[in-house]
N, C-alpha and C positions, 0 to 999 in steps of 0.2 A: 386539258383546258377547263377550266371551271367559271363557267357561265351560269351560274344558277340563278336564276330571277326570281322564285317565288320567295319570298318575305317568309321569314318565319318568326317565331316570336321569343322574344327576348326573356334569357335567362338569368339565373344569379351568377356570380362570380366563383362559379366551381371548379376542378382540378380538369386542366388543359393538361393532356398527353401527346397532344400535337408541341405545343409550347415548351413543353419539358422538351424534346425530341431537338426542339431549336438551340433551347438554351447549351442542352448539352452541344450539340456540333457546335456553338458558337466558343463556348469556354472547353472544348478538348486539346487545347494542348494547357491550360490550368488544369484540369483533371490530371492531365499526365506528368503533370510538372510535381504536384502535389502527391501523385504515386510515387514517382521515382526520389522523391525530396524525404516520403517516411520511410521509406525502404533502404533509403541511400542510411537515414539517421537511425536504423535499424541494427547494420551493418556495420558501422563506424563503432555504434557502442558494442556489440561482442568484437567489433577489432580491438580496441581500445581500451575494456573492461578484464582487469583482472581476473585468473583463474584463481573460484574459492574451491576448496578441497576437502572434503571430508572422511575422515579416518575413521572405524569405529569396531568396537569387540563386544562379546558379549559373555558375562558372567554369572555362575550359578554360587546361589547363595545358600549352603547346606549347616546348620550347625546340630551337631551329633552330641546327643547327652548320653556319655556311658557307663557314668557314676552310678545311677538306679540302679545297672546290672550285677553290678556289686554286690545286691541286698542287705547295704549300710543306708541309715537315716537320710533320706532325700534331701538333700539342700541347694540342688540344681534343679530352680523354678521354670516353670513355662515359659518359653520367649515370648515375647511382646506383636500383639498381632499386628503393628505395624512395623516390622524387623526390617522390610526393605527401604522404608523411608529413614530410617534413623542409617541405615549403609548409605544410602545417596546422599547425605547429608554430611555424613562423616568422608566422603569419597571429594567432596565439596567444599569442605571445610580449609579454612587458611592454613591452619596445622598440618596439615598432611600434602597440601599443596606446595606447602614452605619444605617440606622434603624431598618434593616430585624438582623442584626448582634446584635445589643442591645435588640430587643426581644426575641431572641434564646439563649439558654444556651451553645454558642459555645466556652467560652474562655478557656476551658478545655477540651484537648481530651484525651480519656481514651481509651488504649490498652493491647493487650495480644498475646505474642509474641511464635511462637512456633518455629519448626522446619525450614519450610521453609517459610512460610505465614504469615501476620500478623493479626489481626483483630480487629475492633473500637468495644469495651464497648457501646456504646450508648444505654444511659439509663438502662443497663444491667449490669452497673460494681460495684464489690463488694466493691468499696473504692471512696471515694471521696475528692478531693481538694481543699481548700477554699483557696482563695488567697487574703490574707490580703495588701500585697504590691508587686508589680510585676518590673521587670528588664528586659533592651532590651538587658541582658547579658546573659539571659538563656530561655527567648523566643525563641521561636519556635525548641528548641531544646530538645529529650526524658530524662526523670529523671526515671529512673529505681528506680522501688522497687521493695524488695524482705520482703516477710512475715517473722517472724520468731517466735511469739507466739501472742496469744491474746491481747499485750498489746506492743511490742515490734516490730521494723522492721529495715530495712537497706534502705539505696538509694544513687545512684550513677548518680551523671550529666554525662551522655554518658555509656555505657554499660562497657567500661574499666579505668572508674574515678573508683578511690578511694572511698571504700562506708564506708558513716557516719551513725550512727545507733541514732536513733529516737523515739520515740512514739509518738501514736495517742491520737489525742486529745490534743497536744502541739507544740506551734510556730516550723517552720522552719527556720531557717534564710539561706540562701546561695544566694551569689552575690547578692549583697544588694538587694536580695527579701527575702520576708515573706510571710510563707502560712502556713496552716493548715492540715494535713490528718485523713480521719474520715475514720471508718470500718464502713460499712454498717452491720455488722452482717455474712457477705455471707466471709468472710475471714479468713483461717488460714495455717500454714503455712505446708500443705499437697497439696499446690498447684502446679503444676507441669510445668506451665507456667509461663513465665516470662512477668512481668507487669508492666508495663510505664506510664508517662503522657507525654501532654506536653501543655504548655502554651503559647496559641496562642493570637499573636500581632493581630492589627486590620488591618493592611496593610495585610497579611497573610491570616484572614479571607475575604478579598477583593478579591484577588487574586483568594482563592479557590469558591467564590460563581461564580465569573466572569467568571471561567474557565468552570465551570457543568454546570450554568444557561444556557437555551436555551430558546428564547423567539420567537416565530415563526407567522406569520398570517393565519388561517384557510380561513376564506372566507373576503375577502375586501367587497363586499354587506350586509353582515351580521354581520359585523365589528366583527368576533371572532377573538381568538389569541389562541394561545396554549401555555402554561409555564409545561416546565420540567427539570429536575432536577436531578443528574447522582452522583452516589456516589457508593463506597462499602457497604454500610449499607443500605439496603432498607429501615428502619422505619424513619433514617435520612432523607434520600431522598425525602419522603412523610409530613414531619415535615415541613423542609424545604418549600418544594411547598404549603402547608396551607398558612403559615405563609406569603407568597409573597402573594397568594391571599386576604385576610384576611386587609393586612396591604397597600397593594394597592388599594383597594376600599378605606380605610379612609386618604392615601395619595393622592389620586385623588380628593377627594373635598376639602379638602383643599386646594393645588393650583389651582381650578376651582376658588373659591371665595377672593382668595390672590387679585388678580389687585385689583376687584372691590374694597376691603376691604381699600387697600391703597386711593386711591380716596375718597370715603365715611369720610375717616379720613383726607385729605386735605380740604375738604371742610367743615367739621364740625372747622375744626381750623380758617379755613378762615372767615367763617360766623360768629365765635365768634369776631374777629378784627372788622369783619364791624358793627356787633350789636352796641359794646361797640362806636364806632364814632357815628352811625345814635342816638344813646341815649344821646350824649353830643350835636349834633345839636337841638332836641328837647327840653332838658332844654335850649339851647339857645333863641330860638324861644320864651317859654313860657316865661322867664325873660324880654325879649325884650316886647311881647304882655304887659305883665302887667306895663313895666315900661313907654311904651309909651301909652296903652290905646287903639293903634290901630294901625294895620298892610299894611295901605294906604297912602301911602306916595305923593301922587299926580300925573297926570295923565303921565306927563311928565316923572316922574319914571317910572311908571309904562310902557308905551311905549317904554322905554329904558330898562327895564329889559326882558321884551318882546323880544327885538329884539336881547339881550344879550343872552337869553335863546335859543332862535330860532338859535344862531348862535353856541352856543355850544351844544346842540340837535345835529346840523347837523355833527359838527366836532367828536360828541362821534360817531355817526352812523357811520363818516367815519371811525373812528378812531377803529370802533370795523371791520368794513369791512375790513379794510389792516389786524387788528391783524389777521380775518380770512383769511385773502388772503397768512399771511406769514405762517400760521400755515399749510394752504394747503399744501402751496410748499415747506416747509419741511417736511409734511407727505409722498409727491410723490415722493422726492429725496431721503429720506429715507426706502420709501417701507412700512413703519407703517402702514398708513392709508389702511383701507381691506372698500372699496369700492362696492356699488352695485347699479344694473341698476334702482333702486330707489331710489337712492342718490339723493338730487339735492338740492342747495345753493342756496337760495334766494336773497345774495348780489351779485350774479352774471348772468351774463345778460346770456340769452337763448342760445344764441350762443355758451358757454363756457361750460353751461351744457349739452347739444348737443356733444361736443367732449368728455367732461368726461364719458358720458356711453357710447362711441365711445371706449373710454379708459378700460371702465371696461369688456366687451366684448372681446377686445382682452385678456386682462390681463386673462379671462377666458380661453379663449383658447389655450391660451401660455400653461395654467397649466395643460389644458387637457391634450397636445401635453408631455408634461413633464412627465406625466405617462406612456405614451408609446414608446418614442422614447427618444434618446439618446440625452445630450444636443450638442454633435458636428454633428447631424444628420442636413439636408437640409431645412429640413419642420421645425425644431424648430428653427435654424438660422433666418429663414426668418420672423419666427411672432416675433422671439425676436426688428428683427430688424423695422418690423412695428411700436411694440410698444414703440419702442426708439423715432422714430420721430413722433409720437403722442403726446408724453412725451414733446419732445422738443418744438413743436407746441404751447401744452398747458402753458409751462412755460413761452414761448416769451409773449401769449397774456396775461396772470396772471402781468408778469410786466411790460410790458405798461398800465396794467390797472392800476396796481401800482404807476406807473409815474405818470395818470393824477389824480389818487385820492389826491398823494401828492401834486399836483399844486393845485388841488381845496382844500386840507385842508390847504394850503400854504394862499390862498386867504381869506377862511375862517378866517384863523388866523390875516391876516391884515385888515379883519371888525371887528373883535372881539375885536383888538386894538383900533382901531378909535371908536367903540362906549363905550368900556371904558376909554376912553379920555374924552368922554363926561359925560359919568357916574360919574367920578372923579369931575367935579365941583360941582355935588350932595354934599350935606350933606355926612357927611362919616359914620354915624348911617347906614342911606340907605344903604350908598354899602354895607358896612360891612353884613346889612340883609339881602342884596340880594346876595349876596355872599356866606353866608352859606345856603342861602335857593337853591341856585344851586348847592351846592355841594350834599345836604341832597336830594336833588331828582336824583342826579347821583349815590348815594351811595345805595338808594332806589333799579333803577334800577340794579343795579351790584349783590343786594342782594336777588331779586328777581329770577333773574336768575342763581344764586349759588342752590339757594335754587331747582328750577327744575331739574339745572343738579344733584343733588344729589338725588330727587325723580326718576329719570332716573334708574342711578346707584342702587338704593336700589331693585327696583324693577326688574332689571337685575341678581344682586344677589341671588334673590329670584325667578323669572322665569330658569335660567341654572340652571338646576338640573344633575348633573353626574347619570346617570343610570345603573349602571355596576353589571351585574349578573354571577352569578358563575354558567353555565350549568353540570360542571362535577368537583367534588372536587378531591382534590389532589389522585389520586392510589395508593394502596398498590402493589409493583410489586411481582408476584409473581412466576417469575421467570426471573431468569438475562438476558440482553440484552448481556453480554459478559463473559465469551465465549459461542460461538454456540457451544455446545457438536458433536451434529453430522454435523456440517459443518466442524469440526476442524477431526471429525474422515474420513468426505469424504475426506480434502486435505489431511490427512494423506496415504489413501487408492490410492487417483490419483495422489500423489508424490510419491509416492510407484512402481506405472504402470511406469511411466513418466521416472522416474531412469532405472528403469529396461529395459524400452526400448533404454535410448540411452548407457546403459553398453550394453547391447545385441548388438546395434548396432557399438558400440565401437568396440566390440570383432572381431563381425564378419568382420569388414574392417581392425583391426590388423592382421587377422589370414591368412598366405599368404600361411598356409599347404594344404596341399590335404586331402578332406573328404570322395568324393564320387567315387565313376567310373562314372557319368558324371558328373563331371568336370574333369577328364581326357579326353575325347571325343571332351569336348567344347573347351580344351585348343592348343589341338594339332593334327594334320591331323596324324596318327600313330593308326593301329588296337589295341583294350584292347585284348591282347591275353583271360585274364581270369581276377578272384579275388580269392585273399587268403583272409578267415574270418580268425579275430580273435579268438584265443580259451585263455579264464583262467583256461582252463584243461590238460597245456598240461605238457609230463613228464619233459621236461627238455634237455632231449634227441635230440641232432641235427638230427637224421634220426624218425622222425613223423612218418611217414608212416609205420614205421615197429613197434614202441610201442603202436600208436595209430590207428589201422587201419579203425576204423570204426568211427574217427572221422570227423568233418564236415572240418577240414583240409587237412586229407588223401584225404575225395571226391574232393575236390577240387582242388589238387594238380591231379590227377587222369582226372578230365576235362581237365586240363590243356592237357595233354598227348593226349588225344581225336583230340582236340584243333589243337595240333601241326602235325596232321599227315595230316592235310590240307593246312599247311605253307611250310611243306619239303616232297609232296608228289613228288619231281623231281627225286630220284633217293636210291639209296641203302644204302649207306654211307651217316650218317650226321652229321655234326658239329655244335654245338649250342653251342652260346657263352650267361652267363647270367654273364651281369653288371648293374651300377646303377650309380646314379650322386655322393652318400655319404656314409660312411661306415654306418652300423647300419640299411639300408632299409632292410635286409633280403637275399639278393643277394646268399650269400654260403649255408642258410638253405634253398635257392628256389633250388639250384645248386644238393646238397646231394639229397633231398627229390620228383626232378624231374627224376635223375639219378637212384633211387631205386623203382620208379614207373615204368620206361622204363627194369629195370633189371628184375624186377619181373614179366612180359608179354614178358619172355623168349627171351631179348635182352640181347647181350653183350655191355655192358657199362663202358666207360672208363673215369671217373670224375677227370681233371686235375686243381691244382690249382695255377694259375695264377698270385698271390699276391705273389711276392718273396721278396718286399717290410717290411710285418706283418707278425710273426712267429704265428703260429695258434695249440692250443691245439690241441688235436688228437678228429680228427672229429668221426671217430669212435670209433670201443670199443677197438680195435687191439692197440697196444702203435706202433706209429711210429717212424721210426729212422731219425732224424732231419740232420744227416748228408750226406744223399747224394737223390737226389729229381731232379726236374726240372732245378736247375743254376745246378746243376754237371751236367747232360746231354747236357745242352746246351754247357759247355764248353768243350765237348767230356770228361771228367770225368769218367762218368757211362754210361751204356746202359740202354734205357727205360725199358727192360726187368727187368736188375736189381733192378731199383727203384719201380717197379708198387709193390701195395698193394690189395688182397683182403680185401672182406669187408664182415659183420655178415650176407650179402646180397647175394644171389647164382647174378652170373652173371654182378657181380658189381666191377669195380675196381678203385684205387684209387692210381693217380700220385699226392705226395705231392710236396710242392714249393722248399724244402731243404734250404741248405743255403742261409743266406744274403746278395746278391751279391753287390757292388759296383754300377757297371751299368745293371739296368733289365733292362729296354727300348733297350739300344745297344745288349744285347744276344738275345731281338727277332729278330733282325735285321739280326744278324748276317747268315740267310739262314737253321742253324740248327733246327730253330723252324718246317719252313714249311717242311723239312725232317722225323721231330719227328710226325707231321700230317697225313703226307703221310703214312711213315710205321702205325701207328696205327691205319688206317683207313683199314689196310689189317685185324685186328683183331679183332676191333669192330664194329658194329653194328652203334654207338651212342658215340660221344666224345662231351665230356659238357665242356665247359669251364670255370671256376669258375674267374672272373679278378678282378683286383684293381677300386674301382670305378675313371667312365672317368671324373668326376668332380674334380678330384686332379691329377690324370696322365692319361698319353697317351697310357701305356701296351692293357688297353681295346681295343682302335679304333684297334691296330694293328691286335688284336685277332677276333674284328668282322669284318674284313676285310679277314682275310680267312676263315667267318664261314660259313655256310649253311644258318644259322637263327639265329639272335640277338633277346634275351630277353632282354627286361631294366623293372628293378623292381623298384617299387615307392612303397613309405609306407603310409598307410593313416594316418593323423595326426603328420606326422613327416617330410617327405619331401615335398618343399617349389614348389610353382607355379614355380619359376623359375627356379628349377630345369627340371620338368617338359618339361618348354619349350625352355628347349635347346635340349634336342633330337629332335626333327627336325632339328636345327641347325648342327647338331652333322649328321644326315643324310645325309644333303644336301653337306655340304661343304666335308666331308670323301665317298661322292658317296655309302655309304651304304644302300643294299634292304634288303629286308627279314627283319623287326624290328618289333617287338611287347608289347609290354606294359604289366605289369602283377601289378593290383594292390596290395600289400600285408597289411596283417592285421588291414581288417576293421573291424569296429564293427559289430556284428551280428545284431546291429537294423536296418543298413541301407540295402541299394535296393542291397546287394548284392546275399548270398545264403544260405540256411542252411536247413536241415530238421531234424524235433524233434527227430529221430528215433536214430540219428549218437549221439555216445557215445564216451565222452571224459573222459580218466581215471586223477583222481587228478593229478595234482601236479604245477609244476614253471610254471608262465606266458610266453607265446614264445615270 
């Protein structure tokens, strides 16, 4: 029972854990509806959500240079420090996927269609399609079939085309394609699923390997990679990632040995042109030998071919120096040339080579810097920019060296004149033999060295070996990667909480009712005279206390009384006024049922009611006469004598409101009110006032202006905070003392009062 009288003083509008407490028991089955509704929509999506699948392998990337060991001229340069990116790229690339797609059986997909879900046939489908001619007019689009006996069926391009009916085992023709459908045996027309193909374009299959394919790097030191592969069909998934590994090992050596192969084949073309010439200068040679007998022309020839030769020697050396000087400087400008600190050019002087592994050093470093750091980063600007005027450095001296070679084969070429000037008055047998015998030994040399560089190359070919191992072959997955079952059931469960708390908290900042008797305390400086509990037992009956007496209302109404004999301990005679801010707080059932507690502990009691405003059925069980009440008295009409009413109650009486008067506020005015007070106060004990709530009229302030003690009744759950906190308002401004608070019909779970013993007889909710 919570009787508390002392006033305490009013607080701010802070976090109620009593109210929370309310709110929740008031909205638990929203709580729980709101549980079972994200848990239910939890459930439905891993029912309902396809299995994704992931397959995956993993491969080591070794490439083995064996050529060095040979102790032939190195022409198998350093790999590339970024060697696994340019593999994942090449593993990725449309080329090679355009061959993963022609050894897979993917130009046909085979489905079966149910309710909500769909799912791929692979390798498991009871019919198959042979596609004799295909059309980019029904690509990639489902051709529904339907069975309809062993020899017979239907199919429909799009699920609401029109279906043409068919057999197996004979041409199709639709939108200028041609195909075939074969029963595997596994089909008849008891099937209860609906079954599709479709025939897929090559762009199409691009697209879907592109999308799943994931090519990833495991360890850059240990050059691994990982390849997997994402599908709804796990045995697909696994197919698939074989078949990339499988078909990537024998794609990789092939383009390891493509360059060299093209080379090797240049110069086997080439060497045949020069064979076929150096074979036409040697029959010349022998025809010449026999026809003259002898290949000694005189000394003076011979000194002049001498010095002929000596001067075109020097011009081919130059003349192969520039070629390499130009081929440098277009391997540097271009970036081609992959250089190393054991590089070095013999037609170039010390000084050149000296900057070149100046060059290669940096160009290392750059590439280091490039793995780690960003190319607009500080540190890679600055080596880039090193190596630029390096670069530049080296091209200036490359073509002055170019310059002066050209002078000297310039010079070269104007002896070479002059002593074929002289040569010219020779016999022209001679020149003619000494003329081809210079070219047959230039042709010699050019052929000799074809022939090395292609020993080179062969043997490069044969030293790079691609070493590529499969440490872990493709997975069979054996269970899906999506949906997580119970990831999907915890965010069901934590968006379940999540809702529930901010409804709960929704509620509780819409809810601007009164819940508890403190927060009446915290709201307003005004004593809780008492609380009335809720009862779902009671009869129906405005006077409680006499049908239910030993209910947990009666007790409480009965504290109440306790209560009050500490508020109007000042004298003999008391007036008590009970009002409230709204109609419907309980205010006339506090009014009867405190009036019949004072009546029954042998008080005379005098219950007047106030509302002349609302015609009010008969409070009691007595039928009362509506005609003549409180406005007839006031307007000297009747005598209070006349109108008063006993009640089922010894000692209890009862002034009704009577007529509807025109103006109530002006008849309390008018001086006969406080006369009606006075006389009755010579006869009662205890005058109750029952009034119009002061939140719509003014009769109340009138009336607890001449009371002894003001009740104001709040209802829990039903009248508003601001309600509430106008009674202080209502005190201070009308100078009203004596006021007390009564909360009425809280619920029995809260902090108010009740004890198990108090018996409530059936019946209507009060």
């Amino acid at each position: 029972m919570a009787d508390r009288i002392t006033p305490s003083p009013g607080q701010p509008d802070d976090f109620d854990f009593e109210k929370l407490k309310s709110v929740f028991r008031k909205k638990l089955g929203w709580v729980i509806a709101i549980l079972l509704i994200c848990n239910l929509s939890a459930y439905l999506a891993t029912r309902w959500t396809k299995d994704f699948f992931e397959s995956d392998s993993e491969l080591k990337l070794d490439v083995k240079q064996d050529a060095a060991d040979l102790g032939i001229n190195k022409i198998v340069q350093d790999q590339n420090l970024d060697i696994i990116s340019g593999e994942i790229e090449q593993i990725k690339s449309k080329l090679f996927l355009s061959r993963v797609i022609d050894s897979l059986d993917l130009s046909v997909g085979y489905f079966s269609e149910g309710n909500v879900l769909y799912n791929e046939l692979y390798k498991v489908s009871p019919f198959r399609v042979k596609v004799i001619k295909t059309s980019e007019k029904i690509q990639n689009t489902p051709i529904y079939f339907f069975p309809i006996n062993e020899t017979t069926f239907e199919f429909s391009f799009g699920k609401k085309d029109k279906k043409t009916q068919g057999k197996y085992g004979e041409s199709i023709h639709l939108e200028e394609a041609e195909w075939v459908l074969l029963n595997t045996g596994r089909l008849n027309e008891k099937n209860t699923n609906d079954f599709y193909f479709i025939i897929n374009s090559k762009t199409n299959l691009l697209n879907y390997l592109t999308h799943n394919l994931s090519v990833e790097p495991l360890n850059f030191n240990a050059h691994t990679i990982r390849i997997s592969f994402k599908d709804y069909n796990a045995l697909k998934a696994r197919d698939i990632v074989n078949k990339i590994d499988s078909l990537y090992i024998i794609y990789s050596n092939e383009l390891q040995s493509l360059a060299n192969k093209q080379k090797i084949d240049w110069l086997n073309k080439e060497l045949n042109q020069v064979e076929k010439r150096m074979e036409a200068y040697e029959d010349y040679f022998e025809s010449f030998t026999l026809q003259n007998k002898s290949s000694n022309l005189g000394e003076d020839m011979k000194r002049t071919i001498m010095q002929i030769n000596r001067v075109d020697s020097q011009r081919y050396s130059l003349s192969k120096k520039m070629i390499e000087v130009n081929t440098l400087i277009e391997g540097l400008e271009s970036g081609k040339n992959q250089l190393t600190s054991s590089t070095h050019y013999l037609f170039l002087p010390d000084y050149l080579n000296k900057k070149m592994d100046a060059l290669v050093l940096l160009t290392k470093e750059r590439n280091r810097l490039s793995l780690s750091y960003n190319e607009n980063t500080f540190a890679f600007r600055q080596k880039e920019k090193e190596l630029n005027q390096l670069k530049d450095e080296i091209f200036n001296n490359l073509n002055l060296l170019k310059e002066n070679w050209s002078k000297t084969a310039a010079d070269l070429t104007n002896a070479k004149q002059k002593l074929e000037r002289e040569f010219n008055t020779m016999p022209d047998k001679n020149t003619r033999f000494t003329k081809n015998q210079r070219f047959y030994s230039l042709y010699s040399d050019f052929y000799l060295s074809m022939m090395q560089s292609k020993a080179q190359f062969e043997i490069a070919q044969a030293g790079t070996t691609p070493d590529f191992k499969i440490l872990s072959s493709a997975s069979f997955p054996s269970a899906p990667i999506w949906p997580r079952k119970l990831i999907f059931l915890a965010i069901g469960f934590v968006a379940g909480l999540v809702l529930n708390f901010f409804f709960i908290g929704l509620v509780y900042l819409l809810d601007h009712t009164i819940t508890s008797s403190k927060e009446v305390e915290r709201l307003i400086n005004v004593p809780l005279l008492g609380v009335i509990p809720a009862s779902r037992n009671s009869s129906g009956s405005a006077v409680h206390i006499q049908e239910n007496p030993k209910s947990m209302v009666s007790e409480s109404i009965r504290s109440l009384r306790t209560n009050l004999d500490f508020f109007t301990s000042g004298g003999n005679k008391k007036i008590i006024t009970i009002t409230s801010s709204v109609s419907g707080e309980g205010k006339s059932f506090l009014a009867v049922n405190l009036g019949g507690v004072l009546a029954l502990s042998k008080k005379k009691v005098a219950l007047i009611d106030l509302d002349m405003r609302k015609l009010k059925t008969a409070v009691f069980a007595k039928e009362e006469d509506s005609r003549q009440g409180l406005s007839t008295i006031l307007i000297k009409k009747n005598k209070w004598q006349e109108c008063i009413r006993s009640t089922s109650i010894e000692n209890l009486s009862f002034l009704p409101a009577g007529p509807h008067p025109p103006n109530p506020s002006e008849l309390l005015l008018n001086g006969e009110f406080s006369s009606l007070i006075e006389e009755m106060q010579h006869e009662y004990d205890f005058i109750i006032m029952d009034t119009p709530p002061v939140g719509l009229v003014t009769d109340g302030i009138m009336a607890m202006n001449k009371s002894d003690f003001s009740i104001y009744v709040v209802r829990a759950n039903y009248s508003k905070k601001e309600y509430v906190k106008n009674i202080e308002r209502i005190k201070s401004v009308n100078k009203i003392n004596n006021v007390a608070v009564v909360l009425n019909a809280l619920p029995p779970a809260g902090k108010a009062y009740g004890y198990g013993y108090y018996i409530d007889k059936p019946g209507k909710k009060k």
